[in-house]
VEXKE-193261 format. One record per residue (C-alpha): x negated, y, z. Coordinates in steps of 0.02 Angstrom, whole numbers, plus 50000, padded with zeros to 5 digits. Layout:
! VEXKE-193261
XYZ...
END
This chain:
! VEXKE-193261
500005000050000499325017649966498975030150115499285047550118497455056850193497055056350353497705066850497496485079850550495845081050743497365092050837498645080050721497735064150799497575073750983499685078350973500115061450931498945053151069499715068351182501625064351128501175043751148500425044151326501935053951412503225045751520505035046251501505415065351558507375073951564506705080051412506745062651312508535062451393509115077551317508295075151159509175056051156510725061851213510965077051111510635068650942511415052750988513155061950963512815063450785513215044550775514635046450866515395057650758515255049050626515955031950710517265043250761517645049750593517475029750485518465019950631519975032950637520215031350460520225013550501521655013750628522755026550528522725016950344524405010750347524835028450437524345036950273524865024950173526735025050230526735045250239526035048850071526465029749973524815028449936524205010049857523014998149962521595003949823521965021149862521665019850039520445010950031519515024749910519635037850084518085026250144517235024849963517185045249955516795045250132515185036550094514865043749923514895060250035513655053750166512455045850020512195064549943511865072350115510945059450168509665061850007509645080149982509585087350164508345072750202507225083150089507995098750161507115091850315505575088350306505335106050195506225115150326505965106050489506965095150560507965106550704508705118950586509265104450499510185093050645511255110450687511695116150512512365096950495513645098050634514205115450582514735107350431515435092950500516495104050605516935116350471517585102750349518465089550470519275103650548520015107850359520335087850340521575088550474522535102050383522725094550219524315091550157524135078150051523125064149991522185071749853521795085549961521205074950113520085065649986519065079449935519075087350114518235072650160517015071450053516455089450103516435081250301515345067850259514085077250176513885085850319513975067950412512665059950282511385074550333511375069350510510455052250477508865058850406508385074550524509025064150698508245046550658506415058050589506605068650771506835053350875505215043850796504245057250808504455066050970504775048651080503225042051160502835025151071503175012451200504775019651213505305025651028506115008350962507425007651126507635027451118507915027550940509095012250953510025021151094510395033950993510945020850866512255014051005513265032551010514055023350871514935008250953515345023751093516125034450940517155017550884517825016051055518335034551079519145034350913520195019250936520725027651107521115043451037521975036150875523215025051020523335041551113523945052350963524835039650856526125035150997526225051751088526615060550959527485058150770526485048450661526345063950539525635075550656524555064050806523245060650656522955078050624522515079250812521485064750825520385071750671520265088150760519585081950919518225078250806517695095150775517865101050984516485088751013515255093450864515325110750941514945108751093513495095051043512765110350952512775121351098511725108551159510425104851010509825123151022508785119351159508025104851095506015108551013505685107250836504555088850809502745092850828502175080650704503015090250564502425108450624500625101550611500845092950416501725111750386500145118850425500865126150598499625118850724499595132450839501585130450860501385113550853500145112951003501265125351096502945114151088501805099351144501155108351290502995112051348503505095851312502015090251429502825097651561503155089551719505055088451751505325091651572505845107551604505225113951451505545133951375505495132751203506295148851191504645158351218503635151951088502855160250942503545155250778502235152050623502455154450450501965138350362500715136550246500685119750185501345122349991503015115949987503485100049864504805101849742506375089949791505925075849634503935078949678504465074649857505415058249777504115056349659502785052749811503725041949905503915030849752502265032549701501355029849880502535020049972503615009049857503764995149978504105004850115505525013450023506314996249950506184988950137507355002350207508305005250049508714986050053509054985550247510135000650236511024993150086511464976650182512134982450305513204996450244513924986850132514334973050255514994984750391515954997150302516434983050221517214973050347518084988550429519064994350279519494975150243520084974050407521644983950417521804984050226522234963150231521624955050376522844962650499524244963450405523984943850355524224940950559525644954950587524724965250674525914981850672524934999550656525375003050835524224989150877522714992350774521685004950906522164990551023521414980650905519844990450866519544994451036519454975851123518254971650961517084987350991516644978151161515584966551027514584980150964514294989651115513684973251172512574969851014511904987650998511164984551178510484968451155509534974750976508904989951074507994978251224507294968351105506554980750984505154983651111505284966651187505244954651051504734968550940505414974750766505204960850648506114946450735507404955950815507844962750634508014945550546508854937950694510374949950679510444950550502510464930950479511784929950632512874942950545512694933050389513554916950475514904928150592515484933450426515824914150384516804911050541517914926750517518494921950360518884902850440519994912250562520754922950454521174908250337521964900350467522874915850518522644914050692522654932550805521704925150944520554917450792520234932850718520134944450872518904932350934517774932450782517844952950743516954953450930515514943150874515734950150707515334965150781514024961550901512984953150742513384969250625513234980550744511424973850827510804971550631510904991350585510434998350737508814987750758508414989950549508765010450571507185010650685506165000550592506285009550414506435026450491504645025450584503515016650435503615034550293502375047850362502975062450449502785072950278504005059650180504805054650340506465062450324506785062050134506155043250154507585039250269508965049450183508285038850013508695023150102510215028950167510835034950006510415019249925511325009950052512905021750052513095014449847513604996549915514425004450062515605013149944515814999149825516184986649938517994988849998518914990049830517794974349806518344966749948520404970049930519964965149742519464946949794520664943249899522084948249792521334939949644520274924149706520464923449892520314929850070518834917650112517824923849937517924940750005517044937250186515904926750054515354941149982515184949450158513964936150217512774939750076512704955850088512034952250267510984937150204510064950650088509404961050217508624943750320507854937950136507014956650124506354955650300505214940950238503954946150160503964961850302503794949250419502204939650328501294957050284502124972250369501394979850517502494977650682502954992650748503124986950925502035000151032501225007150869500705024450847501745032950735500335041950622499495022050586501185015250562501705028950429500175027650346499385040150379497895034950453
END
């Protein structure tokens, strides 16, 4: 694999610095804070979830139709995900992860007003752009400003805000949906949406800009100043008070910035692009097949869906957890293929249970369903996001989550396809492969890779 050249002596000295810290309030915040930007967005992908057949009944939209709300949702994500993960590392990654959730906000604030179905379509394509842009500058902040020993259990813990989002969404869905008249309790479940992603960026403004990208921006002064407050004891940094630079590193055209990673790092980008692809296509996958056929095919009534949704996200909170201790237990490459081959064979034994159209079946399997698809992305996000260098870092990650977001969004007007033309079990078929893609990728990771476990970010990126 080529390297990019190697880091100079205060780039070496701020990584060492960053590496050797213990966990501080600071690492708290910085987890915390971003973590919410998964949230949102399993906030945003399991409400449409439990308000289908809501939609579907108010508007008399067709199963394809509804099922084409989650296909733009990801087509959205996959074009913020690529062009403000360049956005990032040219313009750091801070500005970035609070310009996201002002757009989130704006646009799912709008997406509760619509009046119809076209116009709730676009609307949220325009929220999941802002959505999409979230992935790149959070996941490149975690790696880089979490001390090694800890960054595969903090980044995966910010990975597990998603499981929390499913949970809150299924709660708030129940809530609305029979408080209120169907017509109106979405709109307020959609809006809640955009309270939280305010308040989460009153929060992020505190939070430091990553050292490791003020230093390849040619800002080492700045650089050495936020690692100095982040050195403090307590972690009661002030980042407030510290002078900004101008940088003067030349910045890379968006297709030169493309053009490198390709060029430098192929196998790096094909690992994540292939992990990301896996399991986005597998989970998104499974959630719009869910309510689109599977629930119906055991009467379950749209009253009961967040019921539903919510006993099954006990799986993945369970599985996100699980991944997380083992990324810096077991370390990155065997947790990885573990989840992805175990997702690969849940996928099997949901579509037994659904054949057999048993509820206790099926409720049963979507638990461990989600505990294997749920463990699978949040150990691979961790894993692809740390192995680009800091300077390709972000556009690296929003690559591979743009590439994953195309078999996210083709997958559930595959999946209603099958079963209405072959059969229920070809569908969860195809679902397992997906799944069984991502362990066959890991292989020859696994074999040649480096591990990540413990590693110091500038060797593991390459640039070194």
């Amino acid at each position: 694999m080529a390297h990019s050249s190697a880091p100079s002596d205060s780039e070496a000295a701020v990584g060492q610095r960053l590496d050797r810290l213990l966990w501080t309030p600071l690492h708290t915040r910085v987890t915390l804070a971003l973590g919410v930007g998964w949230l949102l967005d399993a906030f945003e992908v399991n409400i449409i979830g439990s308000i289908l057949e809501v939609l579907q009944r108010l508007w008399k939209v067709t199963a394809v139709q509804a099922s084409a709300l989650i296909t733009v949702w990801l087509i959205g994500i996959m074009v913020g995900a690529f062009f403000f993960g360049y956005l990032a590392d040219r313009f750091g990654r801070r500005k970035l992860f609070i310009l996201t959730l002002l757009l989130y906000s704006t646009f799912t604030v709008i997406s509760a007003l619509s009046p119809g179905y076209y116009f709730f379509l676009c609307f949220r394509f325009l929220t999941a752009i802002g959505v999409g842009a979230e992935y790149s500058a959070i996941n490149a902040a975690i790696s880089e400003i979490i001390p090694a020993r800890f960054r595969g259990r903090a980044n995966a813990a910010v990975m597990n805000f998603w499981p929390l989002g499913a949970l809150a969404a299924a709660g708030v869905t129940f809530y609305f949906i029979n408080l209120l008249p169907p017509s109106v309790g979405w709109r307020f479940a959609f809006a809640l949406g955009a309270v939280v992603a305010l308040f989460t960026v009153w929060a992020r403004r505190v939070l430091p800009e990553s050292p490791r990208w003020l230093l390849r921006r040619g800002r080492a002064g700045e650089a050495l100043a936020v690692t100095r407050q982040i050195e403090v004891p307590g972690g009661q940094a002030d980042f407030r008070r510290i002078t900004k630079e101008k940088s003067v590193a030349p910045a890379r055209s968006f297709f030169r910035q493309v053009a490198l990673l390709f060029h430098n790092h192929p196998w790096r980008l094909a690992l994540g692009s292939l992990l990301d692809f896996s399991e986005a296509s597998g989970y998104y996958g499974i959630f719009a097949f869910l309510p689109l056929v599977v629930l119906p095919r055991i009467h379950v009534g749209e009253q009961r869906v967040p019921v539903f949704f919510i006993i099954g996200n006990v799986g993945a909170a369970v599985g996100g957890a699980v991944a997380a201790l083992s990324l810096d237990k077991a370390g990155r490459k065997l947790t990885v293929t573990f989840f992805y081959s175990l997702a690969a064979l849940s996928m099997i034994g949901m579509g037994v249970a659904t054949r057999h159209a048993s509820y206790a079946g099926v409720l049963w399997a979507f638990i461990v369903v989600n505990f294997c698809a749920t463990g699978s992305w949040v150990s691979a996000y961790p894993t692809f996001s740390e192995i680009f260098p800091t300077a390709l870092r972000s556009t690296g990650i929003g690559f591979s989550v743009a590439f994953g977001r195309i078999g996210a969004a083709i997958a559930p007007p595959l999946l209603v396809f099958l079963a209405g033309r072959v059969s229920v079990m070809a569908a969860f078929e195809v679902l397992a492969g997906f799944y069984a893609l991502g362990a066959i990728g890991m292989i020859p990771w696994c074999l040649r890779g480096p591990e990540g476990n413990g590693a110091a970010l500038e060797a593991l990126g390459g640039e070194s």
